[in-house]
NUFITOR-119474 format. One line per field, with one value per residue (C-alpha): residue in one letter; residue number from 1; x, y, z. Coordinates in Angstrom, 2 decimals. Last residue first. Layout:
N
code [a:...];
pos [NUM:...];
u [X:...];
v [Y:...];
w [Z:...];
//
This chain:
310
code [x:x:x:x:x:x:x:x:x:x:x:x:x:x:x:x:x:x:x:x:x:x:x:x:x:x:x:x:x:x:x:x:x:x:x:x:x:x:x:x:x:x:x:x:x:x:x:x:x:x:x:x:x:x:x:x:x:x:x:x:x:x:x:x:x:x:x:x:x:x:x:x:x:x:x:x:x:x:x:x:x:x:x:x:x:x:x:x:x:x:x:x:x:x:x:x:x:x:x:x:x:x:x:x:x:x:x:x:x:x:x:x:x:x:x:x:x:x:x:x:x:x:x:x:x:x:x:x:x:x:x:x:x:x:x:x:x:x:x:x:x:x:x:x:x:x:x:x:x:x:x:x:x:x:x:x:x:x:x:x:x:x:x:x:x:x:x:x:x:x:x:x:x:x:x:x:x:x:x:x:x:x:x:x:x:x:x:x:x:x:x:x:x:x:x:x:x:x:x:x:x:x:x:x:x:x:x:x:x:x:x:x:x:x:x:x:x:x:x:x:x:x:x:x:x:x:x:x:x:x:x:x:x:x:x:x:x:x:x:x:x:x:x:x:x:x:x:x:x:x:x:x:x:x:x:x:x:x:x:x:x:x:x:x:x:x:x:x:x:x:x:x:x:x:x:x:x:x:x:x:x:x:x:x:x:x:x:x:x:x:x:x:x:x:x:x:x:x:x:x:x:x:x:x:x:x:x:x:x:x];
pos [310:309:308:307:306:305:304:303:302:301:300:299:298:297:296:295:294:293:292:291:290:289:288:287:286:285:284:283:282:281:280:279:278:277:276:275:274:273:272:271:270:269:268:267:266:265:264:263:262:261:260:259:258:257:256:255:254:253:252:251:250:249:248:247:246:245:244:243:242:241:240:239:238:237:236:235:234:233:232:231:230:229:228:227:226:225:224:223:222:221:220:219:218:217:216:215:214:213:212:211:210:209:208:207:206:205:204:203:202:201:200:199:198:197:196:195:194:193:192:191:190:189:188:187:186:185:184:183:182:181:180:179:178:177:176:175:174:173:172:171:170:169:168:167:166:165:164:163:162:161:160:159:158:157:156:155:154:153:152:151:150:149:148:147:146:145:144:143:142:141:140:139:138:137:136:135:134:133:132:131:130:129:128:127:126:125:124:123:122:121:120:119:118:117:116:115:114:113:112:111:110:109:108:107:106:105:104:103:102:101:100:99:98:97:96:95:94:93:92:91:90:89:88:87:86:85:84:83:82:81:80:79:78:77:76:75:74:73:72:71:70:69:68:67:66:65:64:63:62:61:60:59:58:57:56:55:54:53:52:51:50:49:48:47:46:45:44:43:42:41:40:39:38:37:36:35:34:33:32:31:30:29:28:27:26:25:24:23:22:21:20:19:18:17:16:15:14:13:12:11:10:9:8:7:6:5:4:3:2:1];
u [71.30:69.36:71.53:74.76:74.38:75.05:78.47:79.59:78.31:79.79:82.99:83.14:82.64:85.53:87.50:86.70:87.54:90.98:91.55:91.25:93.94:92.53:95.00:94.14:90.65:87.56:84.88:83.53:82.17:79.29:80.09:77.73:75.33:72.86:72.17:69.70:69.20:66.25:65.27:66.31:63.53:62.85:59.59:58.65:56.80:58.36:60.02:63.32:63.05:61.25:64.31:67.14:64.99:67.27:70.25:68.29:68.74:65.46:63.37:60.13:56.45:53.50:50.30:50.79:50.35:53.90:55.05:53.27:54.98:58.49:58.15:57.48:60.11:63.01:61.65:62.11:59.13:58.06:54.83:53.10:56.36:54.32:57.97:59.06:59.53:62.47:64.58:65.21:67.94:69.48:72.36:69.82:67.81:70.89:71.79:67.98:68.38:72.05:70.05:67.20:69.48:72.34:69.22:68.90:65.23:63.60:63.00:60.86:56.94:56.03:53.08:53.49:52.97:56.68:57.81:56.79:58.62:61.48:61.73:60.77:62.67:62.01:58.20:55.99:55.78:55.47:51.55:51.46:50.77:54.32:54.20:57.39:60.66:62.34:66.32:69.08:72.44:75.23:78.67:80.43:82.59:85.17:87.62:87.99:90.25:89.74:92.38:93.35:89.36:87.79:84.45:83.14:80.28:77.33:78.81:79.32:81.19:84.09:84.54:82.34:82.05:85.72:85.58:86.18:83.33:80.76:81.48:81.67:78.07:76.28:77.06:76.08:72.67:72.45:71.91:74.26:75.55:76.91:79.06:80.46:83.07:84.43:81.22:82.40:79.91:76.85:78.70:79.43:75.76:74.60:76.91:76.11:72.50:72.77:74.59:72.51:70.31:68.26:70.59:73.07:70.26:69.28:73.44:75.35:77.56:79.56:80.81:83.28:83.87:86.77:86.51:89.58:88.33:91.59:92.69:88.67:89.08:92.25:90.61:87.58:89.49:91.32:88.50:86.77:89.98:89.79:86.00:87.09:89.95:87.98:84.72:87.56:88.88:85.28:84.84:88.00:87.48:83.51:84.41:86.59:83.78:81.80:79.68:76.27:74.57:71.05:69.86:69.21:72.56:74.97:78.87:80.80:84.05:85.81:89.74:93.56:93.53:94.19:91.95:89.07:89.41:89.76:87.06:84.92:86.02:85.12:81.85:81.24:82.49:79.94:76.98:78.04:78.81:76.62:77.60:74.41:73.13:76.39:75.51:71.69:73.05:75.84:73.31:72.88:72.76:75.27:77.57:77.36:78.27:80.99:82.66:82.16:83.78:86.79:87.38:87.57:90.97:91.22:93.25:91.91:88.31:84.94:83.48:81.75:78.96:78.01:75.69:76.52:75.44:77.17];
v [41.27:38.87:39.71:40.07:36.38:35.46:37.45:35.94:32.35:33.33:34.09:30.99:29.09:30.39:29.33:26.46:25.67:27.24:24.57:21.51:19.59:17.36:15.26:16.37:15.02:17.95:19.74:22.89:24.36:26.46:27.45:27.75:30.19:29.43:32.12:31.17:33.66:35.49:33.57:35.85:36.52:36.22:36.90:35.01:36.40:39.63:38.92:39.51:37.07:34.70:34.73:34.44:31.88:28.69:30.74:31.64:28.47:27.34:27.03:26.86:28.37:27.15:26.34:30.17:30.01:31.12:28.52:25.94:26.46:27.08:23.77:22.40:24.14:22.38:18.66:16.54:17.43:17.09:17.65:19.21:20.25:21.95:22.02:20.94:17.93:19.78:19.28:22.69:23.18:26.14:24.37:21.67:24.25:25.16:21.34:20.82:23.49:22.36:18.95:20.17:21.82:19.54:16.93:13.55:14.80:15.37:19.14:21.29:22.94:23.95:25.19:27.93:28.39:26.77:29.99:32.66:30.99:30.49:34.06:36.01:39.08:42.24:41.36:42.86:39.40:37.58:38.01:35.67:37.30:37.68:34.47:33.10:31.84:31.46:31.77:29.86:30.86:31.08:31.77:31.31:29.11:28.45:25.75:22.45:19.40:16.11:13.30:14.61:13.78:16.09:16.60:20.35:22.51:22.94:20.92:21.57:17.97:17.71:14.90:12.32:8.71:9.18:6.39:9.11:11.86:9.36:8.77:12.39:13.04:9.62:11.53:15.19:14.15:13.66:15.39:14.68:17.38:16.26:18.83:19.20:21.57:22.52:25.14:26.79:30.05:27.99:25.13:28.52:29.60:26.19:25.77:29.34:28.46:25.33:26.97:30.45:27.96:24.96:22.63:23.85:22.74:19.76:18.97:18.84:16.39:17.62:15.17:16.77:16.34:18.58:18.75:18.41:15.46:13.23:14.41:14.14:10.91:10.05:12.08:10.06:6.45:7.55:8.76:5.49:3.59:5.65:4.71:1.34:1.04:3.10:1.10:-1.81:-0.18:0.57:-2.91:-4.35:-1.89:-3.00:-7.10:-6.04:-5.30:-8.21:-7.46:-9.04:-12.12:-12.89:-16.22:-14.50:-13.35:-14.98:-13.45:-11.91:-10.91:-13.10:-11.89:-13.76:-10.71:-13.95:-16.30:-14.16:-13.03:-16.38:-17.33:-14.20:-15.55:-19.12:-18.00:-15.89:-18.60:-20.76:-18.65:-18.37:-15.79:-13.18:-10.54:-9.62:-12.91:-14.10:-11.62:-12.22:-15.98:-14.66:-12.61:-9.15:-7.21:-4.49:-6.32:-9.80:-7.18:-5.19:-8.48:-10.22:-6.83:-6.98:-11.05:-9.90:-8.23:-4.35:-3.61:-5.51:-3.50:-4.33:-0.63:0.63:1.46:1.36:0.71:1.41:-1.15:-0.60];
w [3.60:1.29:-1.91:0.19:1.23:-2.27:-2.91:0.22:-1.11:-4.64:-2.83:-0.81:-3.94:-5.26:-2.64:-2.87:-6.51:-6.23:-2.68:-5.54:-3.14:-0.72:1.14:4.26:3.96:3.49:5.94:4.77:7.82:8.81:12.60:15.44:17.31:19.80:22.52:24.30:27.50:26.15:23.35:19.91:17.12:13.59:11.34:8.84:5.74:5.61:2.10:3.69:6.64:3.78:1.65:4.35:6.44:6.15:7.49:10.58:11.73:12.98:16.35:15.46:16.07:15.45:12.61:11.77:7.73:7.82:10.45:8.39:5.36:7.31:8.87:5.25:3.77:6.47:6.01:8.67:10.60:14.56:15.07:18.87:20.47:23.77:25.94:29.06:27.17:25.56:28.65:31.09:33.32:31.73:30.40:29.35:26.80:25.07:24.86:23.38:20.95:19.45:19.05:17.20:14.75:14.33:13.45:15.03:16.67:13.99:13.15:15.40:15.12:18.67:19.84:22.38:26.17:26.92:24.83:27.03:29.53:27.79:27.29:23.79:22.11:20.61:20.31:17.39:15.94:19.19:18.71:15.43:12.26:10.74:11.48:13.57:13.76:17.08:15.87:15.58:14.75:11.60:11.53:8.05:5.81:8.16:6.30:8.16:8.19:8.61:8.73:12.56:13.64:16.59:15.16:14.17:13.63:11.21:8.11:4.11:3.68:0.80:-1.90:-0.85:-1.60:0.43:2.71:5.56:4.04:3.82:7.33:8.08:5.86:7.34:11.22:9.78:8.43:4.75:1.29:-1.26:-4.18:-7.55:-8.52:-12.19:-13.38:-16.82:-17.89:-14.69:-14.91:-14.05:-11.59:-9.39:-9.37:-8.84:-5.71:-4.27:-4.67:-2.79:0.05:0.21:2.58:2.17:1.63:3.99:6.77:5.45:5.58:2.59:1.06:-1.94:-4.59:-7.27:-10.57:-12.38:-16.49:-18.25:-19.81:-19.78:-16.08:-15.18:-16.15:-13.87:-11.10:-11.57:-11.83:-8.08:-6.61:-7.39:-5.80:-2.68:-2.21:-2.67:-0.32:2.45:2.16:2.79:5.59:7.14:6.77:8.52:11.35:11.80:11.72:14.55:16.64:15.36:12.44:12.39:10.50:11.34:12.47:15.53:16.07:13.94:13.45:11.05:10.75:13.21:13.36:12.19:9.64:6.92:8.38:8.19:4.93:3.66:5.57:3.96:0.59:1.20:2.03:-1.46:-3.03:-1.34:-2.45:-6.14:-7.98:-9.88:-7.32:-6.85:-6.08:-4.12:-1.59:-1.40:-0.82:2.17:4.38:5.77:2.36:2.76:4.75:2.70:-0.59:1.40:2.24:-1.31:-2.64:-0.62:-1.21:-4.97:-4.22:-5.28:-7.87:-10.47:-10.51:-10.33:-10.79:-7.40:-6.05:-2.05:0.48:3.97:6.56:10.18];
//
């Protein structure tokens, strides 16, 4: 695990912390000491004193590389912890002084392209005293992000079992073939796998919630998504719904992400006969978050937002 990270050099927190994260992040004890403006053997004698004190080997070689050992992994994602805490702590005692709340907000590509982003700039709009910075990520980066606190709150498609998260429904949302208005499923009520296998395909990437809600739907009927024509697979959520419009394929995408086109006419949404894919949109947060007035008032301006397309 190699998670790069900011932070201000701080008292608090022992120097030996830093020179761990820093030979984490960069994979070797001189690019370390480089950016920590120290020198290489310090940097060495910290990770031995580190070593010797949790009575565990941090790092190991492999291939003249070095790796975490198992252990190595808990004390990291502890430190990450300490310092992430630590920056929360400095913001909340700025924004004390300021009177103006920051907060981080992961997002999945999926929330990003929906009513979520709006809602957020909407809300930041008539709060003149609040600032969001919003992150863009894949659900697994988002929760760890989320545990070392870089991030404030997580806008998720389902749910992990972890007691330090908890989880406020922000709506139900499901996939959906999307079409060209111009394609011959457009006058369709509905399409069966069958019909589908015949089509080209246009999907996310493969470590999407999307893609991967798809492929479990398809394996409870006994079907795997090479059964399928997938002729490109894209990362990017507008450029599948580019090509889909200019009728390059078909894809399978939340229909969340197609609110403006759906009521423009220029995509065209359907149900698979015996797929039915629905899941949760979740704001993900620790249990000792406490700035519940601000989310709530997002949820609003996401109901109030969803009323515009509906």
């Amino acid at each position: 695990m190699s998670i790069s990270f900011s932070y201000v050099r701080s008292e608090m927190i022992d120097t030996k912390v830093y020179s761990l994260l820093k030979v984490n992040e960069c994979g070797s004890f001189a690019a370390a000491a480089k950016q920590l403006s120290i020198t290489q053997p310090a940097v060495s004698q910290h990770i031995k004193a580190l070593e010797e004190e949790l009575g565990v080997r941090i790092f190991e070689r492999s291939s003249g590389k070095l790796v975490l050992t198992k252990q190595g992994g808990e004390v990291v994602k502890y430190a990450l912890k300490m310092v992430g805490l630590y920056n929360s702590l400095r913001q909340s005692l700025s924004d004390g002084k300021s009177l103006t709340t920051h907060l981080t907000v992961g997002v999945t590509h999926t929330a990003e392209s929906n009513p979520i982003a709006e809602s957020l700039a909407k809300y930041c709009s008539q709060n003149d005293r609040v600032n969001i910075k919003m992150i863009t990520d894949t659900i697994s980066n988002l929760y760890a992000m989320l545990k070392t606190y870089d991030i404030d709150i997580a806008i998720v498609e389902g749910r992990i079992n972890d007691p330090g998260i908890k989880y406020l429904l922000m709506d139900t949302d499901y996939l959906i073939l999307a079409v060209s208005p111009d394609h011959p499923f457009a006058k369709k009520s509905m399409v069966t796998l069958s019909e589908l296998k015949k089509e080209r395909m246009i999907l996310r990437l493969p470590n999407s919630g999307t893609r991967n809600l798809f492929v479990a739907h398809l394996e409870s009927n006994n079907l795997s998504i090479s059964d399928f024509n997938v002729i490109l697979e894209v990362d990017n959520i507008a450029t599948i719904k580019d090509l889909i419009r200019r009728d390059f394929g078909v894809s399978i995408l939340a229909r969340s992400v197609c609110l403006d086109e759906l009521k423009k006419g220029k995509i065209v949404a359907l149900p698979v006969e015996n797929l039915s894919m629905m899941r949760e949109i979740n704001i993900a947060y620790h249990d000792d978050f406490t700035q519940f007035d601000v989310l709530h008032d997002i949820m609003k301006i996401y109901n109030e937002t969803l009323r515009i397309y509906t």
